[in-house]
C-alpha positions as CSV (number, residue, x, y, z in Angstrom):
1,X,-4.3,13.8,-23.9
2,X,-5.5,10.6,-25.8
3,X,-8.9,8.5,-25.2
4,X,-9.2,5.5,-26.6
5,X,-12.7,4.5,-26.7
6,X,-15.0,1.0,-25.8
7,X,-18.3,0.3,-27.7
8,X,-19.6,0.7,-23.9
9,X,-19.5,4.4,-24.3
10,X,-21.8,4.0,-27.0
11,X,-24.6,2.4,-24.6
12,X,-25.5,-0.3,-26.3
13,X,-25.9,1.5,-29.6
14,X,-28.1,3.9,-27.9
15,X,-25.8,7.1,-28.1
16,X,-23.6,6.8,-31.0
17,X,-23.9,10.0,-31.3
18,X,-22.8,10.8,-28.4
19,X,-25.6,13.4,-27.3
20,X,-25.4,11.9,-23.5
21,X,-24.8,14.9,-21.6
22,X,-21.7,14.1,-20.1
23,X,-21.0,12.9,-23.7
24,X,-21.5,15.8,-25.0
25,X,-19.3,17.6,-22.2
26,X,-16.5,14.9,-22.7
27,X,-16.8,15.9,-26.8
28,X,-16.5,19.6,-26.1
29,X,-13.5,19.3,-24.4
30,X,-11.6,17.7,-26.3
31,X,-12.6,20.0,-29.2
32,X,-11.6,22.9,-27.2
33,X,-8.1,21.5,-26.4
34,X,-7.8,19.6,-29.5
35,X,-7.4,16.3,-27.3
36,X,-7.3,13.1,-29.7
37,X,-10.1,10.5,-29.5
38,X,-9.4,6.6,-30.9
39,X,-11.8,4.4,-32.0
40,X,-11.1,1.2,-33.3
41,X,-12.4,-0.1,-36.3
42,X,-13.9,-3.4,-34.4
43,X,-15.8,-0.9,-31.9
44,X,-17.1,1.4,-35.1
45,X,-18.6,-1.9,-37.0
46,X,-19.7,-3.0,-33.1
47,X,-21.6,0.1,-32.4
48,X,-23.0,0.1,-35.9
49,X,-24.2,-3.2,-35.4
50,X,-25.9,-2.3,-32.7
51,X,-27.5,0.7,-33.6
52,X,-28.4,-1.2,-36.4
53,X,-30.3,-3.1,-34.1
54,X,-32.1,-0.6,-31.7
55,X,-33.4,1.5,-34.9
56,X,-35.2,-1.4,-36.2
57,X,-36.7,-2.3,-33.4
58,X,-37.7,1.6,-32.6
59,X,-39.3,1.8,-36.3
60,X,-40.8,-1.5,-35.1
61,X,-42.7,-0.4,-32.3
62,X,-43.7,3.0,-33.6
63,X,-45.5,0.6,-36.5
64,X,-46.8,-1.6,-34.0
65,X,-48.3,1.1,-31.8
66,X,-49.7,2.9,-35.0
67,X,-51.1,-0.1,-36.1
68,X,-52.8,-0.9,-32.9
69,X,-54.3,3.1,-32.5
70,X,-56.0,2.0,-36.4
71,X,-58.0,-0.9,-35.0
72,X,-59.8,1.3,-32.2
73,X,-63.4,2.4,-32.9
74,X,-63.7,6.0,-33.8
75,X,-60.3,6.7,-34.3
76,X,-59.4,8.5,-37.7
77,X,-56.5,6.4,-39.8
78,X,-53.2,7.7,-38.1
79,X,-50.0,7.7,-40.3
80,X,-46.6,8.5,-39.6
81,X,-43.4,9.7,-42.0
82,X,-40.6,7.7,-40.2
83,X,-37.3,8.4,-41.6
84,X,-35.8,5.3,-43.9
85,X,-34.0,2.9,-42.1
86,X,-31.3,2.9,-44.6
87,X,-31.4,6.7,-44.4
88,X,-30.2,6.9,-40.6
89,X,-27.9,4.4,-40.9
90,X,-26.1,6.7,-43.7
91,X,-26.3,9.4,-40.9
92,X,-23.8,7.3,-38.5
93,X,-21.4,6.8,-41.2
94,X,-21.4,9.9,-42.0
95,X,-21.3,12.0,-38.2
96,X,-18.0,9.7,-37.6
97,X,-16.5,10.8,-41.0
98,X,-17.2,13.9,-40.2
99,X,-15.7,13.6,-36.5
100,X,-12.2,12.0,-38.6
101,X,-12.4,14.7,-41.1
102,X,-12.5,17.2,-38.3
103,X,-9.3,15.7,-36.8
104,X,-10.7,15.0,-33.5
105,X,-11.6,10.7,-34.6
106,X,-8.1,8.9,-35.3
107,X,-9.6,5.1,-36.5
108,X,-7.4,2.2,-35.1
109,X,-7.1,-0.4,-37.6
110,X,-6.0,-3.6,-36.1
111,X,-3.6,-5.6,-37.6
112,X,-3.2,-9.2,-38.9
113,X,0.0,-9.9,-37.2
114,X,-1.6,-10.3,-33.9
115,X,-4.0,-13.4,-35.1
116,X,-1.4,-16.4,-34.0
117,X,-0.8,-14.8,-30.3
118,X,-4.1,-13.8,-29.9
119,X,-5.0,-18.2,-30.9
120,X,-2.4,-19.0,-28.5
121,X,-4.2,-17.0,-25.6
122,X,-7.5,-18.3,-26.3
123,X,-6.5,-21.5,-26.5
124,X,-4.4,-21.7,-23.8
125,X,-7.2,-19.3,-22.1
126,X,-4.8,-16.2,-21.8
127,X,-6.1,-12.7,-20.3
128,X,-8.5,-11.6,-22.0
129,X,-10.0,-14.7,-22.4
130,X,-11.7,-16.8,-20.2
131,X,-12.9,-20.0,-19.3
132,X,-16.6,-19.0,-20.0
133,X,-16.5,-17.6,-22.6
134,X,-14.2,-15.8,-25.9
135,X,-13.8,-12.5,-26.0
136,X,-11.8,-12.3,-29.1
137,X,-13.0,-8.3,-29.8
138,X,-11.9,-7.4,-26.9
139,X,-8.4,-8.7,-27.8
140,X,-8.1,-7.6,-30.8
141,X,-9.0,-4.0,-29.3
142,X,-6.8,-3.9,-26.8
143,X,-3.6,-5.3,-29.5
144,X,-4.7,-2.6,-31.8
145,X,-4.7,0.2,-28.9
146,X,-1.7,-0.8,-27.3
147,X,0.5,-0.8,-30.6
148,X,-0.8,2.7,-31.4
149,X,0.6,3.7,-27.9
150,X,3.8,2.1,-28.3
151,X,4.4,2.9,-31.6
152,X,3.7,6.6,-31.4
153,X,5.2,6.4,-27.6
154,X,2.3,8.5,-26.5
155,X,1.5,10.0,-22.8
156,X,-1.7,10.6,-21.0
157,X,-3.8,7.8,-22.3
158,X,-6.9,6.9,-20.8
159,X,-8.7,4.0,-21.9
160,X,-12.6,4.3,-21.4
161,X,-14.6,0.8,-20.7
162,X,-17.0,-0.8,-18.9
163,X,-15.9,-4.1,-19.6
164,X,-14.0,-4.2,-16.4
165,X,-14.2,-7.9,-16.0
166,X,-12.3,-8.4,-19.5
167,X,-9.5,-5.9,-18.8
168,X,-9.2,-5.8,-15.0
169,X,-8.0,-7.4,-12.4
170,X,-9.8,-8.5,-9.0
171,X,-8.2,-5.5,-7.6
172,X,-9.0,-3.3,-10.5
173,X,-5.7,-3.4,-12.3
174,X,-5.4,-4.2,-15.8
175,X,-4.4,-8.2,-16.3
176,X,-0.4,-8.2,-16.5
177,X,-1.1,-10.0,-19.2
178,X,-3.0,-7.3,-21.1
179,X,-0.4,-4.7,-19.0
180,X,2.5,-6.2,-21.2
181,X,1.6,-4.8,-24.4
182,X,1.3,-1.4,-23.0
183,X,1.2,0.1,-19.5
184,X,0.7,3.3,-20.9
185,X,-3.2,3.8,-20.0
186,X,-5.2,4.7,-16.7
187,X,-8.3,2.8,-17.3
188,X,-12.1,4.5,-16.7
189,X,-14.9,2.4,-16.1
190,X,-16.8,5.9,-17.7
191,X,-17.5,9.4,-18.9
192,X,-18.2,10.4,-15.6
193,X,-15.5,8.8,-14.0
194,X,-13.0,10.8,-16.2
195,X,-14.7,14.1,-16.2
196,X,-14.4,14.4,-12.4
197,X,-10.5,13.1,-11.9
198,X,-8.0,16.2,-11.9
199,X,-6.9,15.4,-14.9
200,X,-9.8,17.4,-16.5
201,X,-10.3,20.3,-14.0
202,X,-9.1,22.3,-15.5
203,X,-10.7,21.9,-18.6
204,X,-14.1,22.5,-17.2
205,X,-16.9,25.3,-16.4
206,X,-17.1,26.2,-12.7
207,X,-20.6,27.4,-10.8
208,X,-20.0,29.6,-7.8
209,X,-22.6,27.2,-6.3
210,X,-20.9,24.1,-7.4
211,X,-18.5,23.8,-4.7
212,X,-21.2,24.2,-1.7
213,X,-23.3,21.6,-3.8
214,X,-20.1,18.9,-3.7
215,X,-20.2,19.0,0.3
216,X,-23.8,18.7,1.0
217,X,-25.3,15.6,2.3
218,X,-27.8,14.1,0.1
219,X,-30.8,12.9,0.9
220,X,-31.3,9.3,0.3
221,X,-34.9,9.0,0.7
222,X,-35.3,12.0,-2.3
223,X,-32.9,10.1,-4.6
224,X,-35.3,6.8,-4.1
225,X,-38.3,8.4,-3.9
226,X,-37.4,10.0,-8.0
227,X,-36.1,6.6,-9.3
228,X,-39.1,5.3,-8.0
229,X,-41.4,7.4,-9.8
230,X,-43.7,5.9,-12.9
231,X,-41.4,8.2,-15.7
232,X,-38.1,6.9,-14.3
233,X,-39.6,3.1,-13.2
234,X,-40.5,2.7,-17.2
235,X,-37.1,4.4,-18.4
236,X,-35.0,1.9,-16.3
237,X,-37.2,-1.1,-17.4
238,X,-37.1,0.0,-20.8
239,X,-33.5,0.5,-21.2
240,X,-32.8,-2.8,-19.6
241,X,-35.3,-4.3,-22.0
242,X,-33.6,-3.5,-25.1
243,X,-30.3,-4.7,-23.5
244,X,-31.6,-8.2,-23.3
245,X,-29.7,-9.6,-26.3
246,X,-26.4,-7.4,-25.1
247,X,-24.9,-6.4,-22.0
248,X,-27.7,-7.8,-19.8
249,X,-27.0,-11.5,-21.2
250,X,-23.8,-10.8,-20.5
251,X,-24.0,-9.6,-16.9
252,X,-27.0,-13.2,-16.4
253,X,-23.9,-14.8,-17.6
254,X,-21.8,-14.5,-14.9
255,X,-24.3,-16.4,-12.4
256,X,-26.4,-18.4,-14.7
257,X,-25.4,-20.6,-17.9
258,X,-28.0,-18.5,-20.6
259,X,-26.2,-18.6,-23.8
260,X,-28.6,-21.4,-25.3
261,X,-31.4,-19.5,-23.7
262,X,-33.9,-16.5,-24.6
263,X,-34.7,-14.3,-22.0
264,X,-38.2,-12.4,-21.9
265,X,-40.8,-10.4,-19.4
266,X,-38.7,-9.0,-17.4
267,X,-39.8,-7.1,-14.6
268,X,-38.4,-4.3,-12.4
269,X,-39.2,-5.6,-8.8
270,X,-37.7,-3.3,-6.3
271,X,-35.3,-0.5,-6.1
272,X,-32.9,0.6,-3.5
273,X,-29.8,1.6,-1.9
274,X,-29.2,4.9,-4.0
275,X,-26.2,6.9,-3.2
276,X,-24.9,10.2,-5.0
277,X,-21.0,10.0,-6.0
278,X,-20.8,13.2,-7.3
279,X,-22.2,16.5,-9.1
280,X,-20.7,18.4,-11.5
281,X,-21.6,21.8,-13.8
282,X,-22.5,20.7,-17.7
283,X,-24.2,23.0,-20.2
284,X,-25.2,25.6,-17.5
285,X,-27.3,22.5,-15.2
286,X,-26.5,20.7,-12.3
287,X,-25.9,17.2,-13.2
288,X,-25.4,14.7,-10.3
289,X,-24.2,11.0,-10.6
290,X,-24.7,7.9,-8.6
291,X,-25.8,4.6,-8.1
292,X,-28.9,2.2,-7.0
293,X,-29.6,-1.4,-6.8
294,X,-32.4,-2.5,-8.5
295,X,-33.8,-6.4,-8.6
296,X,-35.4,-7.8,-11.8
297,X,-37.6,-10.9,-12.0
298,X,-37.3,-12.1,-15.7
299,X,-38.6,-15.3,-17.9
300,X,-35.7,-17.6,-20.0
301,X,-36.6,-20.3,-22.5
302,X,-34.2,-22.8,-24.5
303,X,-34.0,-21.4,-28.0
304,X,-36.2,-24.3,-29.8
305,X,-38.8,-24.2,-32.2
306,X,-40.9,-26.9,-30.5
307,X,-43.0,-25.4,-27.6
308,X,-42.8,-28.7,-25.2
309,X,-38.8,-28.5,-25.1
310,X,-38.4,-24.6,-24.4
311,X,-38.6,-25.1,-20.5
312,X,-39.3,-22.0,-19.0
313,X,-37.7,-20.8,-15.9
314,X,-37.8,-17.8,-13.5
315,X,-34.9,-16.5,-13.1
316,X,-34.2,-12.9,-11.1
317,X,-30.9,-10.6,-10.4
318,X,-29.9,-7.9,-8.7
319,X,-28.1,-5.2,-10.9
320,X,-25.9,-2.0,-9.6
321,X,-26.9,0.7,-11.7
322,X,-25.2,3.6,-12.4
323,X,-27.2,6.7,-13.7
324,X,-27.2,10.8,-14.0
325,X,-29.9,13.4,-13.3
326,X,-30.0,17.1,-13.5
327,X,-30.6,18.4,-10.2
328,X,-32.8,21.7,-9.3
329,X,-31.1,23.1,-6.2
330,X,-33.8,25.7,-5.3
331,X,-36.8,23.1,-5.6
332,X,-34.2,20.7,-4.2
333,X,-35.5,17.7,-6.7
334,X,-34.2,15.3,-10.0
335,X,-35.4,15.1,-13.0
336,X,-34.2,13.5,-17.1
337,X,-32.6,10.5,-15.3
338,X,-29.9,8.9,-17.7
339,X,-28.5,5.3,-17.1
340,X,-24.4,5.2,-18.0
341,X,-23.7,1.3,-17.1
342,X,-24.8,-1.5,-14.7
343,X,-22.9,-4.8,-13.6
344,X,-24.2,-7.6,-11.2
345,X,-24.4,-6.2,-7.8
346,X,-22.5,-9.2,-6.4
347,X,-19.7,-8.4,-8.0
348,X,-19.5,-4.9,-6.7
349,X,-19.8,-5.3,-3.0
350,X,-17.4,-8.2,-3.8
351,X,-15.3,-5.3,-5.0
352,X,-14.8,-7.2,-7.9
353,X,-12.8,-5.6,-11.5
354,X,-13.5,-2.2,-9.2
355,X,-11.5,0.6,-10.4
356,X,-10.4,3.7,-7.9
357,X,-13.3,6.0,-9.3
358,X,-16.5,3.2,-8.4
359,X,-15.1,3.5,-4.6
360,X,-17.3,6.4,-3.1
C-alpha cells in the first residue's frame, strides 16, 4: 500500500511528529508491513512552517506566564530551562531524515514542468482553484503525487486530506479535473477514516471486547456531558485558538470575506449534537471517534495601524468537529479528548465535499 500525505495530518503543525494516537497506530503499521508513506516537499516546508509557528508562540506563553508569576508578592523568582528554539526545530529535520533513512518517508519533489498548466488553471480558474481564492500548493501537491503514481504505475494509493473542498467534488469525488492526472487514489478525509476501512483489518490488534463495544448504543447525553467539562471546554478553545491564522481563517472564509481582517477573542459558546462513528483498539485502550457541533462568538478587525479605521465586528460560526477519546468501558466514561479536523457545519449537513467515511 502507498499513503500520500496532506499537511492536515500534521494538525496545523501541532503533531509533526506524529504522536496522535491513531498517528501513531497508522505509523506502526506501516512499519510492520513495510507500507510506503509520501510526503511532498511543499507539505515538509508547510508543516515546518507551521510548527515553526506554534513553538514560538508556546516558548511565548510559558515566558509570559513566568513573567507574570515574578510580579506577585511573596513569590520566590521562578525560572525555567526551555529548550532553544533553534534546537527543536533541528529535531523536526532530523525525525523526518530519520523516517527517509529508515525507508518508510519517500520525499516527492515536484517538478518545474507543471508551472505553465498549473498558470493556465489558475487563470482560467481550473480545479483546484477557485474563484475565492489560489490554492497553488495544493496544485502543485496533487501534480507532484499524481506523476509519482503514474510514473511508477503504483496500486493501492490512498491520498490522506482534509482539504476536501480543494480536491472534492460536491458529491465527494475528486474534481475530474484533478481525476485526470491520476485516478489511481481513494481519498481519506483522515487517520481515522483509513484505519477503520477493510483495507487495514487486517493489519490491526483485535480486543475480545471490541466487537460487543462496535454494536452498543452510545449514550449521547455522556458524550456531551465530557466535551462539556472545564478540561475539554479549554482544550477545544485552545486548539481553535492557535488555528486562528490557519485552518480557522480558512473555514470563516467560506461565509465571510476575512482575508484583510484579524480575528481575536474568540469564545466557545455552546456545544452539541455529539455522535460516536466508531471505536477501535490502539495501544491496548479503547479509543472511540466522533463528532460535535460547537458555536464560536469571535472579534475581527481590519488589519490597520490606526485604531479609528480597524472597525470591529462580531462575527460567530458554527464548526463540526471531529475528535477521539479513550473510552473506560467498566466506569463507562471519556477521557484525553483529541481534536483530528473541523469544517463549517453548513457545509456538512449540506453534505458538501463529503467523502463515504464522514456518512455515519
Amino acid at each position: 500500500m502507498h499513503f500520500f500525505l496532506d499537511s492536515t495530518v500534521f494538525q496545523n503543525g501541532k503533531d509533526v511528529f506524529l504522536n496522535n494516537r491513531l498517528s501513531r497506530e497508522f505509523l506502526n503499521i506501516c512499519r510492520q508491513q513495510n507500507f510506503s508513506i509520501y510526503i511532498s516537499s511543499v507539505v515538509i516546508d508547510e508543516i515546518r512552517r507551521q510548527f515553526s509557528i506554534f513553538i514560538k508562540s508556546q516558548i511565548k506563553n510559558i515566558n509570559l506566564g513566568i513573567g507574570a508569576m515574578n510580579t506577585l508578592p511573596n513569590v520566590h523568582n521562578i525560572s525555567v530551562n526551555l529548550p532553544q528554539y533553534e534546537d527543536v526545530m533541528r529535531s523536526f529535520d532530523s525525525y523526518f531524515e530519520r523516517l527517509r533513512e529508515e525507508g518508510l518517508l519517500h520525499i516527492v519533489q515536484f517538478s518545474n514542468d507543471f508551472l505553465p498548466e498549473l498558470i493556465h488553471k489558475s487563470i482560467y480558474r481550473i480545479k483546484p482553484f477557485t474563484d475565492s481564492k489560489q490554492e497553488f500548493r495544493d496544485a502543485v501537491i496533487w501534480f507532484s503525487y499524481a506523476k509519482l503514481a503514474e510514473d511508477q504505475q503504483l496500486e493501492n494509493c490512498f491520498f490522506i486530506s482534509g482539504n476536501t473542498t480543494d480536491y472534492l467534488d460536491r458529491q465527494g469525488q475528486i474534481h475530474e479535473e484533478l481525476a485526470e492526472k491520476s485516478d489511481r487514489f481513494t481519498f481519506f478525509r483522515d487517520v481515522y477514516s483509513l484505519l477503520n476501512t477493510s483495507y487495514m483489518d487486517p493489519f490491526k490488534a483485535t480486543n475480545a471486547l471490541l466487537e460487543s463495544l462496535k454494536e452498543q448504543e452510545w449514550d449521547s447525553e455522556t458524550i456531551l456531558n465530557f466535551l462539556k467539562e472545564d478540561v475539554s471546554k479549554s482544550y477545544i478553545l485552545k486548539h481553535l485558538t492557535d488555528d486562528i491564522d490557519g485552518s480557522l481563517r480558512e473555514e470563516l472564509w467560506s461565509s465571510m470575506y476575512y482575508s484583510n481582517r484579524t480575528i481575536s477573542n474568540l469564545d466557545l459558546v455552546n456545544i452539541c449534537g455529539a455522535s460516536i462513528r466508531g471505536i477501535d483498539f490502539i495501544n491496548n485502550e479503547f479509543v472511540v471517534s466522533g463528532n460535535f457541533e460547537a458555536k464560536i462568538h469571535f472579534v475581527s478587525e481590519l488589519k490597520t495601524e490606526d485604531l479609528d479605521l480597524r472597525d470591529p465586528q462580531l462575527g460567530h460560526e458554527e464548526l463540526m468537529i471531529w475528535f477521539d477519546a479513550i473510552y473506560n468501558p467498566d466506569s463507562h466514561t471519556f477521557q484525553r479528548l483529541e481534536i483530528s479536523s473541523y469544517i463549517e457545519a453548513h457545509d456538512y449537513w449540506m453534505g458538501v465535499h463529503s467523502v463515504g467515511q464522514d456518512r455515519f
